[in-house]
C-alpha positions as CSV (number, residue, x, y, z in Angstrom):
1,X,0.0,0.0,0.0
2,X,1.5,3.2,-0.8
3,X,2.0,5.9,1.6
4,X,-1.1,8.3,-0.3
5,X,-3.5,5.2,0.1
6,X,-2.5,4.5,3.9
7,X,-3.3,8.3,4.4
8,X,-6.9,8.1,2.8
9,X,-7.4,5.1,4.5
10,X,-6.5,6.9,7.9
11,X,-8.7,9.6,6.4
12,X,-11.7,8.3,7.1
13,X,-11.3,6.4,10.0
14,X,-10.5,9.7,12.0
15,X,-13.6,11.1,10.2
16,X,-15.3,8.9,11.6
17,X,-14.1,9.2,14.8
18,X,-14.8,12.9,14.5
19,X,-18.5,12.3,15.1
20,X,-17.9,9.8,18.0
21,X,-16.9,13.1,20.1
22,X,-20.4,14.9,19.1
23,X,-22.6,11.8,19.8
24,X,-21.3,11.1,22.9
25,X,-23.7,13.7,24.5
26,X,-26.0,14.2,21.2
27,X,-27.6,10.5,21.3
28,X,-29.0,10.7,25.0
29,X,-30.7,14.0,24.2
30,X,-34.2,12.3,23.0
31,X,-34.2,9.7,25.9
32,X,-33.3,12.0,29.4
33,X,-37.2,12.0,30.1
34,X,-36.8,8.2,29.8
35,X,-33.7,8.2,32.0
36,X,-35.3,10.6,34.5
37,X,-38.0,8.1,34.9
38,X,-36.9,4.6,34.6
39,X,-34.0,6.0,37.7
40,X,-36.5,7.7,39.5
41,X,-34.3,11.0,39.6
42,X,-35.1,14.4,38.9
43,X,-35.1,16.3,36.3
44,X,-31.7,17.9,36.7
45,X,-29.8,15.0,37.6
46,X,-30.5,13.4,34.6
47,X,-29.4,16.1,32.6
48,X,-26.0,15.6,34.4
49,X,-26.2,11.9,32.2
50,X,-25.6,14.4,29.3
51,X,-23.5,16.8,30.6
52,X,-21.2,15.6,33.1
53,X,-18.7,14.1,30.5
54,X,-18.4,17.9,29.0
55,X,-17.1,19.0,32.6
56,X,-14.9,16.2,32.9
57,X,-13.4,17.1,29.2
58,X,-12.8,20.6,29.8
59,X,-10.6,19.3,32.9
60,X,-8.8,16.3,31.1
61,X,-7.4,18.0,27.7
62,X,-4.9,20.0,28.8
63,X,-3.7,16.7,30.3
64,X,-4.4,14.3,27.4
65,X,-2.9,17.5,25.2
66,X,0.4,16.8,27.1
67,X,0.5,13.1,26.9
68,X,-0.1,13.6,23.1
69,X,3.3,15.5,22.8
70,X,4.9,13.2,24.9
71,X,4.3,9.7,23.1
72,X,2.7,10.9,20.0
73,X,-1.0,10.8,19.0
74,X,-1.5,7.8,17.1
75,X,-1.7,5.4,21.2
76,X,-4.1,8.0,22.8
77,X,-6.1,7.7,20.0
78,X,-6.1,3.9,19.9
79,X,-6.9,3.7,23.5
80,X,-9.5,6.7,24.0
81,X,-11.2,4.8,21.6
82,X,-11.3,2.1,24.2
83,X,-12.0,3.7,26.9
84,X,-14.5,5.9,25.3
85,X,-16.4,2.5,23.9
86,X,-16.5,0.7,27.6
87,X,-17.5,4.2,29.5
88,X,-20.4,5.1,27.1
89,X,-21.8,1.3,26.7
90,X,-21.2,0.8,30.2
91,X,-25.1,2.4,30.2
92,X,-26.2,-0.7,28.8
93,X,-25.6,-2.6,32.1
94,X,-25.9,-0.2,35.0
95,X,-29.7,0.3,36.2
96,X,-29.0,3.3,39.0
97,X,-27.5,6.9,39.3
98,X,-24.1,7.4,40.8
99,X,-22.2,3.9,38.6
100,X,-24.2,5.2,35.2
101,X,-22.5,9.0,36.1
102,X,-19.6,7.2,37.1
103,X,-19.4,5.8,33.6
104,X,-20.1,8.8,32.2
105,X,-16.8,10.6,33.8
106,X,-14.9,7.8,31.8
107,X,-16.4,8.6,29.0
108,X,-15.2,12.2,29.4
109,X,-11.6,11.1,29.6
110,X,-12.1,8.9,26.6
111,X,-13.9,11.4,24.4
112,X,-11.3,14.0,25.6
113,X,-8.3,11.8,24.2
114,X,-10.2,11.1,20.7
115,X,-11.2,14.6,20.5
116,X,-7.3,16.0,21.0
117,X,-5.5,13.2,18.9
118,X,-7.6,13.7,16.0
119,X,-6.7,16.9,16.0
120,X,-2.9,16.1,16.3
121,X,-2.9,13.1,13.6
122,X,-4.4,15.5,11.6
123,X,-1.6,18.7,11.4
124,X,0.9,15.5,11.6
125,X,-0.5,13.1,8.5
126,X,-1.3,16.0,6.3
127,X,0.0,19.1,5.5
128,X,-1.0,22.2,3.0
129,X,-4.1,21.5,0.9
130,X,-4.6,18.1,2.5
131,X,-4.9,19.1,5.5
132,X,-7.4,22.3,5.5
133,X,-9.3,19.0,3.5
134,X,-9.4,16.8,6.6
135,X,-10.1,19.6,8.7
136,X,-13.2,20.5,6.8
137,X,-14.1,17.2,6.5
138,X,-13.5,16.9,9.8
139,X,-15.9,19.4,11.0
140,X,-18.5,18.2,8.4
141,X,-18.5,15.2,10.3
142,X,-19.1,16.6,13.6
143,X,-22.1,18.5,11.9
144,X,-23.6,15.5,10.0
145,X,-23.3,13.8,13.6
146,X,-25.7,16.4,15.5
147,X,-27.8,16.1,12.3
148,X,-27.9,12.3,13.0
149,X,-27.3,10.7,16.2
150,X,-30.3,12.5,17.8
151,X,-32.5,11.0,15.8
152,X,-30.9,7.3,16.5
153,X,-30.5,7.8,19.9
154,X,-34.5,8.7,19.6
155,X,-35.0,5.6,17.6
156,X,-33.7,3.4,19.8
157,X,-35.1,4.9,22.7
158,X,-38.0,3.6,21.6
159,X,-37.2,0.1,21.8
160,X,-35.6,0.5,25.4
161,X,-34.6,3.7,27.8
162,X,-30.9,2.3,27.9
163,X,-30.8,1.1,24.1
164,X,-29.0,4.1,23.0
165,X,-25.9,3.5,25.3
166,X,-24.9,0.3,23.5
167,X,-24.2,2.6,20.3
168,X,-20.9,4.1,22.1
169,X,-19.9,0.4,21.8
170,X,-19.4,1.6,18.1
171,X,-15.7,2.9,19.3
172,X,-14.3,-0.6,20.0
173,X,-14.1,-2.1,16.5
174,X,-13.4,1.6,15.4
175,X,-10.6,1.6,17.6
176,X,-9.8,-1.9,16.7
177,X,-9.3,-0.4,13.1
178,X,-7.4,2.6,14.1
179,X,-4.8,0.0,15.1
180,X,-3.9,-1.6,12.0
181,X,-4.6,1.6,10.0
182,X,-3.6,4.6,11.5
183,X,0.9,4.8,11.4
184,X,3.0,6.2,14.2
185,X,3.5,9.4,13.3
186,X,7.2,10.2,15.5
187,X,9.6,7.9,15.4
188,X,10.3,5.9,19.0
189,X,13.3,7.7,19.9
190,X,11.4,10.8,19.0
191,X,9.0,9.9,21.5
192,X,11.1,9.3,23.9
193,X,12.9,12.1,23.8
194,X,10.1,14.1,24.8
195,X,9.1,11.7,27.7
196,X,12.2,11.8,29.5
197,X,13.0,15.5,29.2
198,X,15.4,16.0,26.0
199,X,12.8,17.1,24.2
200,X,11.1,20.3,24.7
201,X,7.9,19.4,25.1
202,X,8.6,18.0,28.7
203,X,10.3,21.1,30.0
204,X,7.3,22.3,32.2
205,X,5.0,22.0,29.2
206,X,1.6,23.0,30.6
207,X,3.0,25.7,32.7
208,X,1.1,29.4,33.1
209,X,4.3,31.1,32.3
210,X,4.9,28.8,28.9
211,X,1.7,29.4,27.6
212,X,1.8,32.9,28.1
213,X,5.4,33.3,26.4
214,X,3.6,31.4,23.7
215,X,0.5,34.0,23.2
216,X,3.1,36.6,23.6
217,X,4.8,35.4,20.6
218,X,1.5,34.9,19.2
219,X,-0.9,37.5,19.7
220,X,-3.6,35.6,17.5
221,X,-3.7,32.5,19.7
222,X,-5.9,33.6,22.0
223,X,-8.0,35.3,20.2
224,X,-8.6,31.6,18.3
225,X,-9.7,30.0,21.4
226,X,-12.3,32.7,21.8
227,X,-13.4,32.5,18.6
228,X,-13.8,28.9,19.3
229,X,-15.5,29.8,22.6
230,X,-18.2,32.4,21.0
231,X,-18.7,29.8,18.0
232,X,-19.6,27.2,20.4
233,X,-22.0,29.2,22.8
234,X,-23.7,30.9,19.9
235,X,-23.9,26.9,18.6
236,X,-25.9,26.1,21.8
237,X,-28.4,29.5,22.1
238,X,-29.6,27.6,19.1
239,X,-29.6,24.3,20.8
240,X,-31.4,25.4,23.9
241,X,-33.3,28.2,22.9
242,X,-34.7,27.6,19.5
243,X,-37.4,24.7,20.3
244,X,-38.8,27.7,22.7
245,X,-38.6,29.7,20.3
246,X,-40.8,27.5,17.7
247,X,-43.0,26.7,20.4
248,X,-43.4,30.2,20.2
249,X,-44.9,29.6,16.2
250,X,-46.7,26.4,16.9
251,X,-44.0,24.0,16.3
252,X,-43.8,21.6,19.5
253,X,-43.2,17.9,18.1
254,X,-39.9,16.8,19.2
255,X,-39.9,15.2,15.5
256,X,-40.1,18.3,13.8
257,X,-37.5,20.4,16.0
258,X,-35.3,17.6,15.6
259,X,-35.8,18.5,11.8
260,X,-34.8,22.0,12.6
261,X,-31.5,21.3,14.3
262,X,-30.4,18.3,11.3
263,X,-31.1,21.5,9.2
264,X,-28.8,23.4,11.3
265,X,-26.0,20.9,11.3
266,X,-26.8,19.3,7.6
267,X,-25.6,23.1,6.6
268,X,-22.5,22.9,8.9
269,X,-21.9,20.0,7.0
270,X,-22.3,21.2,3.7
271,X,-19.9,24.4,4.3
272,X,-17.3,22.7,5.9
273,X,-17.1,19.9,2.9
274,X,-16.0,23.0,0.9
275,X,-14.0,24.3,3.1
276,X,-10.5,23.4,1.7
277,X,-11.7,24.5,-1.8
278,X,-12.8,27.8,-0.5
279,X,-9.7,27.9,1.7
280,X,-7.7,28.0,-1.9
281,X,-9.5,31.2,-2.8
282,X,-9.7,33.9,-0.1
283,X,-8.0,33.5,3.4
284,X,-9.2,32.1,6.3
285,X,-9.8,35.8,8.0
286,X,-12.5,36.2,4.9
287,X,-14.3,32.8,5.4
288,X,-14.8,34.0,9.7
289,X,-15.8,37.3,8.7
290,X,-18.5,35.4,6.2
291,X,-19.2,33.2,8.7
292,X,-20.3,36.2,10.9
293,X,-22.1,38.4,8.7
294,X,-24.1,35.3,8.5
295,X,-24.9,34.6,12.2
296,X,-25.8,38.3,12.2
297,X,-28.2,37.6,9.8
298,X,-29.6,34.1,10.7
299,X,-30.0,35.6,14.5
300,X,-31.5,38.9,13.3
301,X,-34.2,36.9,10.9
302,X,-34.7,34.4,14.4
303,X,-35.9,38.2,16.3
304,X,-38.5,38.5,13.7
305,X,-39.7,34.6,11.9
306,X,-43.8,34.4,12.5
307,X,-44.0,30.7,10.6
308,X,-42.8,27.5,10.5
309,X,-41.3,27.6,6.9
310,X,-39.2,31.0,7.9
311,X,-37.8,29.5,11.1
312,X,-35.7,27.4,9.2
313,X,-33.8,30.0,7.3
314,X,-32.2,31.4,10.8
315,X,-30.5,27.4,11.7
316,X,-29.2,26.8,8.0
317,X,-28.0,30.2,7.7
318,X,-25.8,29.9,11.4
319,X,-25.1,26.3,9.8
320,X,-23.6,27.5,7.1
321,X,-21.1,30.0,9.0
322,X,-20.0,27.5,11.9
323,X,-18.9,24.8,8.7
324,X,-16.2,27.7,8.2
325,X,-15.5,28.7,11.7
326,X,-14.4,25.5,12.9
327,X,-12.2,24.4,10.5
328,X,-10.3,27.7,10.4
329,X,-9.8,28.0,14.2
330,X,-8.2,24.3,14.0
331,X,-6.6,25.1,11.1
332,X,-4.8,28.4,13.1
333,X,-3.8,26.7,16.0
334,X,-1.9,24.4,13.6
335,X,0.0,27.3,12.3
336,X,0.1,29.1,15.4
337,X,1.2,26.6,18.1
338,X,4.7,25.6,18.3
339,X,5.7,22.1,16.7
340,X,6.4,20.2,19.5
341,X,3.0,21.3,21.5
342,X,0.6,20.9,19.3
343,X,-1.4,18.7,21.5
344,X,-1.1,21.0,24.4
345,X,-2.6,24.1,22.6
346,X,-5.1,21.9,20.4
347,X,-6.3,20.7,23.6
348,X,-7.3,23.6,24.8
349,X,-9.9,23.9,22.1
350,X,-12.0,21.4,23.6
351,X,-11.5,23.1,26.9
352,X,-12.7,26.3,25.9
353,X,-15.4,24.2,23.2
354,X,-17.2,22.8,26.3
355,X,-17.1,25.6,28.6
356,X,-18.9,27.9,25.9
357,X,-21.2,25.1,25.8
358,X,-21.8,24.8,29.5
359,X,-22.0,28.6,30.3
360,X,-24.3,29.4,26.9
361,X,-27.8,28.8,28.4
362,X,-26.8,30.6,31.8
363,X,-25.6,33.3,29.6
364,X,-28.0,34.2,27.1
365,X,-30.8,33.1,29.6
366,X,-30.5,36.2,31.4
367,X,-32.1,37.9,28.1
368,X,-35.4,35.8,28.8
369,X,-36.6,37.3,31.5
370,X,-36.3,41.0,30.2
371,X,-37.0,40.4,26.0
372,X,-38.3,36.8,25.9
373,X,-37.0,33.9,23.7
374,X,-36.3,35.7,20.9
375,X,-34.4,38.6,23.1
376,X,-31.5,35.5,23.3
377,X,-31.1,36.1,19.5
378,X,-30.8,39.7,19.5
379,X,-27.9,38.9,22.1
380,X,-26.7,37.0,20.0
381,X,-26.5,38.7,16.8
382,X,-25.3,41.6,18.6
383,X,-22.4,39.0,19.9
384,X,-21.5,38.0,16.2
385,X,-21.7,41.5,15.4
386,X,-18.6,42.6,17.9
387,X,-16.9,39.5,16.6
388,X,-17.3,40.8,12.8
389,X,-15.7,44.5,14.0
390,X,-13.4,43.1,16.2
391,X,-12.1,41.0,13.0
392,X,-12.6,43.9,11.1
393,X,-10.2,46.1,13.0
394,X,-7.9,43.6,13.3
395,X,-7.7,43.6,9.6
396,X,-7.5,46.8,9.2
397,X,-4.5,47.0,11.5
398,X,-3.0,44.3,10.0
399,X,-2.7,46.4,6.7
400,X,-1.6,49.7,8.0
């Protein structure tokens, strides 16, 4: 097999692993009223069945980020595949609270390992046009997953309240492949070198002082992981809010919301499978700015839709913009984090991924009470709209 054939091969086994980190909270959405009953909980702590792995992967990447530049990406991969299977289909078996949350924690550290060595095998198996490929495809993935595993997880909640766990068993023959297909990507010494301290990924590598040395260097960083931050929370006002907000217009069957978010990330989808094409054209600074004049747009239409048909305009039009932002931030870090900490700085992606998710219903619920639903969605356009001049001026800096 030549080397171009292994790395297609590879291709799409990361691809699919890509969704594996959006369904493992996605696929229990449609059953938590199930869960809440069948454990005789309440409603909140069943919620933390869905949301207790984000916590514990906002805590873990910086971690597994380290490990990655010690030993490589291609073993954490392998094995948070692993763990990531066992943790999520461990539901399958447990019939009370605290061991099913218990399980869910592993699957945080699981989904936080796939989720940061993806990214790494990525900027380390392709480079230039390839690569802004897989990361479009990559994020296309992740969209065509929120489109998707909802509706399984829904499915088979059907059959059984606990049915949906044994998907995450999916990850063991996944990771089963990743073995015989994915290559090292360091050599051994290489490897070692940076777990033992010769290399300079091990010289205090997740230090304050590093880190800030490194934004210092490169001012842009941080201003990706906000990005990444803002393109998340914005991602979840649409999440939380919008079934409110088409309750609002007569649309309450969980069927037909569910259509309304598949439309959201069946868009996300589309965009980021162009992604590398578009890439080739303009910069990545003109695809963001895009992608915000449309989520000024799609939020500014969501203050104003009256009907069912309308309402869907506002989802495929944010859709559309976060299939652009998410492969560009990736792509950034790439270029902007030093070689030999890649999985460091990548890692803190998902960190700051799923704290805008936790913190974007406490935040934009705090327009509820004084504009209503649709008051979340001026907040938010007006949030896309200091991103767009914020860019803007950057720009415009950039060139004098």
């Amino acid at each position: 097999m030549t080397v171009s054939e292994q790395r297609q091969r590879s291709l799409w086994v990361l691809v699919a692993a890509a969704t594996l980190t959006v369904m493992a909270g996605a696929i229990l959405g449609p059953v938590v009223p199930q869960i809440q009953r069948e454990l005789g909980v309440s409603g909140s702590a069943a919620g933390l069945i869905i949301t207790t792995h984000g916590g514990v992967i906002v805590l873990a990447s910086p971690f597994v980020g380290s490990l990655v530049d010690r030993v490589g990406p291609r073993k954490p991969f392998v094995g948070g595949l692993a763990v990531y299977g066992i943790g999520g289909g461990a539901g399958l078996f447990v019939d009370s609270f605290y061991p099913l949350l218990a399980s869910r924690v592993v699957l945080g550290l699981g989904t936080a390992a796939v989720y940061t060595s993806v990214t790494v095998l990525i900027y380390e198996l392709y480079d230039g046009q390839a690569m802004e490929r897989a990361l479009g495809l990559r994020s296309s993935a992740n969209s065509a997953g929120a489109a998707v595993w909802p509706l399984i997880g829904g499915a088979a909640g059907t059959l059984a309240w606990n049915l949906p766990f044994g998907v995450y068993l999916v990850a063991l023959p996944l990771g089963a492949l990743a073995a015989v297909t994915i290559p090292e990507t360091r050599s051994v010494d290489g490897a070692a070198g940076r777990a033992d301290g010769s290399g300079t990924a091990s010289d205090d590598p997740s230090g304050v002082s590093t880190v800030l040395a490194v934004f210092r260097r490169q001012p842009g960083l941080p201003l990706v992981y906000l990005l990444y931050f803002g393109a998340n929370a914005l991602l979840y006002a649409i999440v939380v809010f919008y079934p409110q907000l088409l309750a609002g217009i007569g649309v309450t069957a969980s069927l037909e919301i569910s259509l309304y978010l598949a439309a959201n990330g069946a868009a996300g989808g589309i965009s980021a499978v162009a992604y590398d094409r578009l890439v080739s054209r303009v910069d990545r600074s003109a695809l963001v700015f895009t992608a915000l004049g449309l989520w000024i747009a799609g939020f500014g239409l969501a203050t104003a839709v009256g009907t069912a048909v309308g309402a869907a305009l506002p989802v495929v039009l944010f859709g559309l913009g976060l299939g652009l932002v998410f492969p560009s931030t990736f792509a950034w870090v790439e270029a902007f984090a030093p070689p030999d900490r890649q999985g460091q700085f990548s890692s803190y992606l998902a960190s700051v991924g799923y704290t805008g998710q936790f913190l974007s219903p406490v935040a934009f619920g705090l327009a509820v009470p004084l504009a209503g639903v649709r008051g979340v969605f001026f907040a938010a356009a007006t949030v896309a709209g200091v991103g767009a001049v914020g860019l803007g001026g950057l720009a415009l800096r950039d060139r004098a």
